[in-house]
C-alpha positions in Angstrom: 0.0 0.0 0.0 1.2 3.4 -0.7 2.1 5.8 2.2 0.1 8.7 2.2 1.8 11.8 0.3 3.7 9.2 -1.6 3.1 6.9 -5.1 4.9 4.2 -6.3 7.0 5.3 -9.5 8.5 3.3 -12.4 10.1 3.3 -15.7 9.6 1.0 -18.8 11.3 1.9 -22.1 10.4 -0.2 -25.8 13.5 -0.3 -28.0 12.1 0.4 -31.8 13.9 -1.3 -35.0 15.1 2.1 -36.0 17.1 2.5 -33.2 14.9 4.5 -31.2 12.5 3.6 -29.0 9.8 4.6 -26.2 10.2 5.6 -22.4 7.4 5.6 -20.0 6.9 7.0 -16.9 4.9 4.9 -14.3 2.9 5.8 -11.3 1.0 4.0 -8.9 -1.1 4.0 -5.6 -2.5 1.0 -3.7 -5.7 1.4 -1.6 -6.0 0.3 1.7 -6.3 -3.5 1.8 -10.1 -5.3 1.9 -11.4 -7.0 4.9 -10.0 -10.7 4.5 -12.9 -12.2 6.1 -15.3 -11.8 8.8 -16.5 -14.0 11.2 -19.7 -13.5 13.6 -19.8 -16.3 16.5 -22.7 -16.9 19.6 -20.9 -17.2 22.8 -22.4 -18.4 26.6 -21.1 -16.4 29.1 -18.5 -17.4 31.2 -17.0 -19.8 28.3 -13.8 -19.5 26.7 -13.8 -19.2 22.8 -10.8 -19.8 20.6 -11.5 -19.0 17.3 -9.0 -19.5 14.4 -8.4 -17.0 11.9 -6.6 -17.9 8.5 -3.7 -15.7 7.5 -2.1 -15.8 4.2 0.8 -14.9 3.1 1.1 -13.6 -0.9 5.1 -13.4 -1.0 7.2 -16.1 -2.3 9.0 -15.8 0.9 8.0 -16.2 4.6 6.4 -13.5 6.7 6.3 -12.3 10.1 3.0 -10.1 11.2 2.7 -8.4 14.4 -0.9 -8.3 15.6 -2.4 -5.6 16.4 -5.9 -6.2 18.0 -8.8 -3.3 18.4 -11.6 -3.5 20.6 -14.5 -1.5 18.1 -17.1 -2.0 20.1 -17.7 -3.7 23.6 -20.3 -2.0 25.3 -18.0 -0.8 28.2 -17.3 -4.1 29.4 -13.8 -4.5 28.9 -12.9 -4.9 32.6 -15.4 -8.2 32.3 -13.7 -9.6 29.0 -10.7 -11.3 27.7 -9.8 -10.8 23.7 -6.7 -11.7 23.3 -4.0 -13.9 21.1 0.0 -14.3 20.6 1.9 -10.8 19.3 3.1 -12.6 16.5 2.2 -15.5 14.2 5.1 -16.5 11.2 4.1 -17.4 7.8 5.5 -19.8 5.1 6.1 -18.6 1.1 2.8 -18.9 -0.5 1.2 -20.7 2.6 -1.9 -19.9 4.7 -1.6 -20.3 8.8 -4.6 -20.4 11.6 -3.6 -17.4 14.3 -5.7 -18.6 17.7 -7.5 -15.4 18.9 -9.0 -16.7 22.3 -12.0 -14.6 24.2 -13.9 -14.7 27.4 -17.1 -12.2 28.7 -18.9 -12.8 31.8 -21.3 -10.7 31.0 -24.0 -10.6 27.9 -23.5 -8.0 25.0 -21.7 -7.6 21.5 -18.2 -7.1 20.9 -16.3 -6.1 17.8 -13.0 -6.6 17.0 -10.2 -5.6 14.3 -8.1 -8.4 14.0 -4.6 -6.3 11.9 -1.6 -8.5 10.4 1.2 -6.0 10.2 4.5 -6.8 8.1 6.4 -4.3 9.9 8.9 -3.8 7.3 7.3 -3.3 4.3 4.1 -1.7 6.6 1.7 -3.9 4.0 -1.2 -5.6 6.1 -4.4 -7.4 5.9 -7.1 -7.6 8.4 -10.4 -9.7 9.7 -13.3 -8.4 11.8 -14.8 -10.8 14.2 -17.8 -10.4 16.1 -18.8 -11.9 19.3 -22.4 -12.2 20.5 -22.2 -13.2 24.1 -25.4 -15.1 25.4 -26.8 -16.0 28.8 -25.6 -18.9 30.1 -28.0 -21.7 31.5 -27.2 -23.3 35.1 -23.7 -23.6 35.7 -24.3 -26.2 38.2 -27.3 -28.4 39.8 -27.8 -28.6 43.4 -29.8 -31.7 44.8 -31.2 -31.0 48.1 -33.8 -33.7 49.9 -35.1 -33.9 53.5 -38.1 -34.8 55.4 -40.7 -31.8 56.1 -39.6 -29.1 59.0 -36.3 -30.7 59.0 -33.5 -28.4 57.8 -31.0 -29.3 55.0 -27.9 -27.3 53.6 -25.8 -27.8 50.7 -22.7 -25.6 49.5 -21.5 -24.7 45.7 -18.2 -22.7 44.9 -18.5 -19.2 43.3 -15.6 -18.5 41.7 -13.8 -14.6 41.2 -11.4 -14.8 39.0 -11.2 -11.0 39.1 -8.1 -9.1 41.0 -10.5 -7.2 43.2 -12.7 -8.3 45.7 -16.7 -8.9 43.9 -19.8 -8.9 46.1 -23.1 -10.8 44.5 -26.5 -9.6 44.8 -28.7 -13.0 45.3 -31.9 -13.3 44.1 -33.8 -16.3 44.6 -37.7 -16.6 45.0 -37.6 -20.7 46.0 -40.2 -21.2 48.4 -38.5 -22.7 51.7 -34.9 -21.9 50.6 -32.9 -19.7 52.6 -29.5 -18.0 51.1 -28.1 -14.2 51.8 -29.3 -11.5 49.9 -25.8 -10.4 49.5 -22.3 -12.6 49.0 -18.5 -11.1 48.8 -15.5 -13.6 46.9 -12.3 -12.4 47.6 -10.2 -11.6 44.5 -8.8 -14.4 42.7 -10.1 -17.0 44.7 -13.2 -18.9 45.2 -15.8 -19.0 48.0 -18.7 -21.2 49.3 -22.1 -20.0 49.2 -24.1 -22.3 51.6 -28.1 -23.0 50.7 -30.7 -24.2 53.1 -33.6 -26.0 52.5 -36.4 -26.2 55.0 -39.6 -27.8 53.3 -43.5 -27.3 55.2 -44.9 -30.1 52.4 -44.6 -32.8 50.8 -43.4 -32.8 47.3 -41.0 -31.9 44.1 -40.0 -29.3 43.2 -37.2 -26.9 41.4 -36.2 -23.5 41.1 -33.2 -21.0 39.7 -31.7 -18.4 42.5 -29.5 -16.0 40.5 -25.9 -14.4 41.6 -25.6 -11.0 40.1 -22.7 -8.8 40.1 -21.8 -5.8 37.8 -18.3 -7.0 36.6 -19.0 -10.9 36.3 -22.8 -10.7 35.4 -25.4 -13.4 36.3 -24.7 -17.2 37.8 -27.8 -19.2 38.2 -27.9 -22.6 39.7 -30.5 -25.3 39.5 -31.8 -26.4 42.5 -33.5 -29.8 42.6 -35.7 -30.1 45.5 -37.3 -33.0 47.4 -39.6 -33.3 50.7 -40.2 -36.3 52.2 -43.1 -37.0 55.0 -41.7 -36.9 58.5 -42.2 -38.7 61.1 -44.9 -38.5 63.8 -44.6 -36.1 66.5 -43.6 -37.4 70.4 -46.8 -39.4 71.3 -49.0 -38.1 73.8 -50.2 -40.3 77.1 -53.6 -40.0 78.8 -54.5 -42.3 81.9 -57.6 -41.2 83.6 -60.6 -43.4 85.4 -63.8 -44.4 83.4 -66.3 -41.9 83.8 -63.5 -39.1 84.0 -61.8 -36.9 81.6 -58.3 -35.4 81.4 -57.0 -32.6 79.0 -53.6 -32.4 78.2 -51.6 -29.6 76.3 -49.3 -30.2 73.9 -47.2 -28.3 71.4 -45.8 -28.2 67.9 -43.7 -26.4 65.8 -44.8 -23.7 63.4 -42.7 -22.4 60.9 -45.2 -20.6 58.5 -43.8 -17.2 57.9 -47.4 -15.9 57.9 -50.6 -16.6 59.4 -52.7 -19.8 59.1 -55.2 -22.2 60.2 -54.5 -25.7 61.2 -57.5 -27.7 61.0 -57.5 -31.0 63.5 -59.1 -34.1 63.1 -58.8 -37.3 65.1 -59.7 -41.0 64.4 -61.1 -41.7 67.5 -64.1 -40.2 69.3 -62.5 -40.7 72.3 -60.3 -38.1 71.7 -61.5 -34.6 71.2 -59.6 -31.3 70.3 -61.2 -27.8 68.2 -62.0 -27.8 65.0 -59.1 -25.5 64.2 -56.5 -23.4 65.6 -55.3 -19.8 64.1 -51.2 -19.8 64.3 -49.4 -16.3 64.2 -46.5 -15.4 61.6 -43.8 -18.1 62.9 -40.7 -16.6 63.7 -36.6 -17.7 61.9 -36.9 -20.4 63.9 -40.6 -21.8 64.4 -42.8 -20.9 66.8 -44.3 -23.1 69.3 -48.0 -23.8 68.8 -50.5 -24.8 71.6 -52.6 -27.6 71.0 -55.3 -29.2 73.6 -56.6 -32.6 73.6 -58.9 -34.0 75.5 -59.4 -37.6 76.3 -62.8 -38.9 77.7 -63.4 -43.0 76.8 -66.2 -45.3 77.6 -64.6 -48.4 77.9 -61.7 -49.9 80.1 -58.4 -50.3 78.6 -55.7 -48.6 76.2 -57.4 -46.5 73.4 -54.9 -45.4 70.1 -55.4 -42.7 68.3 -53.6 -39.9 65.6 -54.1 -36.7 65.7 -53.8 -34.7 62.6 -53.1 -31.0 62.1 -52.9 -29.7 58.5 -52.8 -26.0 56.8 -52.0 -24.7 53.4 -49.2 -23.2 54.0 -48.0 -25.0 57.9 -48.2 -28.7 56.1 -49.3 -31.1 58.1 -48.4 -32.7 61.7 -49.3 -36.0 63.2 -49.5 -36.6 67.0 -49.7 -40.2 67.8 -52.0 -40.3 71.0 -52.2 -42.8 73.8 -55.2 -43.0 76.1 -55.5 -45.0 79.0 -58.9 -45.7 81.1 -58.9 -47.5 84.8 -61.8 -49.0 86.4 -63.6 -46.2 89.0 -61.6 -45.1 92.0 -63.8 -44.9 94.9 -64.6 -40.5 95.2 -65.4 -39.3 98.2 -66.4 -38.8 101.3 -69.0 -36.3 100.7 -69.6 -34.9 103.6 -73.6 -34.5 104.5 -74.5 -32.5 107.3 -78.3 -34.3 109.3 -81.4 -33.0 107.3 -79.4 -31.7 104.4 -78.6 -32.7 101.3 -75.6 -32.6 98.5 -74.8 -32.8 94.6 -72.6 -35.3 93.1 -71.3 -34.7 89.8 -71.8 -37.5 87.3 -72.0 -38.3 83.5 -72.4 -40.4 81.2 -69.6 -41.3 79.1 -71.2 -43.6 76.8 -71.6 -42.8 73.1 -75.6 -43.8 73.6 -78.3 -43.3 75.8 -77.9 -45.6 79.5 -79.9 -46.4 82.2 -78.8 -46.1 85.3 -79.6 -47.8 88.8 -78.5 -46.1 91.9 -78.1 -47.6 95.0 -77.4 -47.3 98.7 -78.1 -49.6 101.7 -78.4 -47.5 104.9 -82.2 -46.2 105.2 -81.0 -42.9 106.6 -79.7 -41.7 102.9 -82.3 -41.1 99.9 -81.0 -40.8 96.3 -82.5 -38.4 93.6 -81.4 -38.8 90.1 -82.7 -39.2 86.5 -82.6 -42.9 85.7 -81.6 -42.6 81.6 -79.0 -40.0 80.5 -78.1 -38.9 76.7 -74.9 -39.6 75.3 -72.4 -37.7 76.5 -74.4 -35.5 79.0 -74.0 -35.0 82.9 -76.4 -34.7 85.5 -76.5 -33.5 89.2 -77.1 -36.4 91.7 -79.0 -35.0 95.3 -78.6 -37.2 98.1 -79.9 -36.7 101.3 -79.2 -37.6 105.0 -82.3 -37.7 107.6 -79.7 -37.7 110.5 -79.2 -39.2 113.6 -77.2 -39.0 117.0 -74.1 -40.5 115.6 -72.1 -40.5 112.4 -73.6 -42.5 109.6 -70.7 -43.9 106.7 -72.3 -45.9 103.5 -72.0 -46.2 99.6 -73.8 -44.9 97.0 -73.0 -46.9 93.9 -73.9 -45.9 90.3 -73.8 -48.9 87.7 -74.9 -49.8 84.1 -74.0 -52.5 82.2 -70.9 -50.5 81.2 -70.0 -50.4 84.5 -70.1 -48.8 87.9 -69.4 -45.8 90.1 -68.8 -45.7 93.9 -69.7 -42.9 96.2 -68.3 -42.5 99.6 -71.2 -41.2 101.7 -70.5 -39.3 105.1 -73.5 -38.2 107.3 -72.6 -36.5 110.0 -74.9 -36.1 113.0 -77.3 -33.5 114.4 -75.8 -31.0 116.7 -79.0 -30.7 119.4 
């Protein structure tokens, strides 16, 4: 190529058969050479590229080009690329040779670059253009995470910086029941681990993407495979009361529903009863302990199993394994009856149908006022009265079906003139 200012100049003379002949004066300029190809390439992020580039050389004798690379257009994100190659590449004569130009973006965008092949000593050139589209890259790892329901799980991946200054994430992830920073600083040149936690509520499948972001190194995502398995029941609860008596125990659970909700209970035995449902609070970090009351009132001797089951939308669900066991009657009393009074006994019928009842008592001095058939599940006031006497008057009142029976210790004490 011609300098500028400056054309190529020549000479070429014809000798005639006269003896004279004809001189010519010659001059020249070459252009500027043409692009010698161009080459447009899709690149993920975060992946290193070589591309080869051919270079020919037109001289009957070998070549050395320095390379001169320019940057045309990269959307200001040269500190988050790499576009580089070897100084110099040597050419046979009359040969063509692949230079290795190798580039790197973490970040998205479109980069072009002048690719120049400089013979320095005769300043003749030629030159490619390459374009790079860099592309989001997909999941750069997958993270398989499985635990039974409430139970905490953790798993750790490696974030790499291979920047000289220190990079600090912003950490985006919308995975129900996963728990990560919202911010996360890798030292420079180095690597450091980001630690997930998985707590699930239900039972289930599922997957999501949380996403690193950092202006210098762009976007990481990472593909989280989850899994919740049922857990097991809850500590069991025991009941041991008498027939014909009840007992109410509280127990507790562990909410971890970050906002409010309603359990609904339900039990598989009658003999157990608790509400219909129970509003829980926002739970806090940790759970948050949840009251629940049982009662247990049977109508037959023996050990009685039952589950208890507690279940919301967004709680999951809870089973309580529950243990009841009834005695046979303890003797109650004395009840103390003062001569020509009277007093009320308590009693009910714990039967899941209607029962008749027989009430007795053996000492004359003591009369006995009660209905003889009770409902299901109902109570009733039992009056007995004491005539009186000059001494202290002890006897039994006893209460039977054919379920079974009730003793009374009576106490009639005696008149004071």
């Amino acid at each position: 190529m011609s300098s500028e200012n400056k054309k190529h100049q020549g000479s070429i003379f014809f000798p005639l058969p006269d003896g004279t002949g004809l001189h010519y004066h010659l001059e020249g300029a070459a252009e500027a050479p043409r692009c010698s190809g161009a080459v447009s390439r899709r690149v993920p992020c975060r992946n290193s590229h070589t591309e080869l580039i051919p270079v020919s050389n037109w001289l009957h004798r070998p070549q050395r080009f320095l390379v001169v690379i320019d940057m045309l257009k990269s959307e200001n994100l040269e500190n988050s690329s790499v576009l580089q190659g070897s100084s110099y590449i040597d050419v046979p004569s009359s040969a063509r040779k692949d230079y290795q130009l190798t580039f790197l973006s973490y970040e998205e965008g479109v980069f072009i670059a002048k690719v120049t092949f400089l013979n320095e000593t005769t300043r003749e050139y030629l030159f490619h253009m390459v374009t790079f589209k860099v592309v989001a890259l997909g999941p750069i790892g997958i993270v398989k995470m499985s635990t039974a329901v409430r139970q905490r799980v953790s798993s750790t991946v490696k974030v790499d910086n291979p920047l000289p200054v220190p990079v600090t994430f912003d950490i985006n992830c919308e995975v129900p029941n996963v728990s990560v920073p919202q911010h996360f600083t890798v030292p420079a040149q180095s690597k450091a681990n980001l630690v997930l936690e998985y707590q699930p509520l239900k039972t289930g499948e599922s997957t999501g993407h949380p996403v690193l972001q950092n202006s210098n190194l762009g976007s990481l995502s990472y593909k989280l495979q989850l899994k919740a398995t049922s857990s097991r029941p809850e500590k069991p609860v025991y009941f041991r009361t008498t027939l014909g008596s009840r007992q109410t125990i509280t127990t507790k659970i562990q909410n971890f529903a970050q906002r409010k909700t309603e359990y609904l209970l339900q039990t598989d035995c009658a003999d157990f009863q608790t509400t219909k449902s129970i509003s829980a609070a926002p739970a806090s970090a940790g759970g948050s302990n949840l009251n629940v009351e049982v009662t247990f009132e049977t109508c037959h001797l023996g050990q009685t199993k039952a589950m208890l089951q507690l279940s919301s939308a967004l709680g999951g669900q809870y089973c309580i394994p529950l243990i009841g066991l009834a005695l046979p009657p303890e003797l109650q009393g004395p009840f103390l009856i003062p001569a020509g009074s009277t007093t009320s006994i308590s009693f009910r019928n714990v039967f899941l149908k209607a029962m008749a009842f027989q009430y007795a008592v053996k000492h004359p001095a003591f009369t006995v006022r009660a209905p003889k058939t009770l409902c299901a599940k109902s109570s009733t006031t039992i009056t007995v009265s004491f005539t009186g006497g000059p001494a202290t008057v002890t006897n039994r009142l006893v209460v039977s079906c054919p379920g079974g029976s009730w003793i009374f210790h009576l106490w009639g004490l005696p008149s004071t003139c």
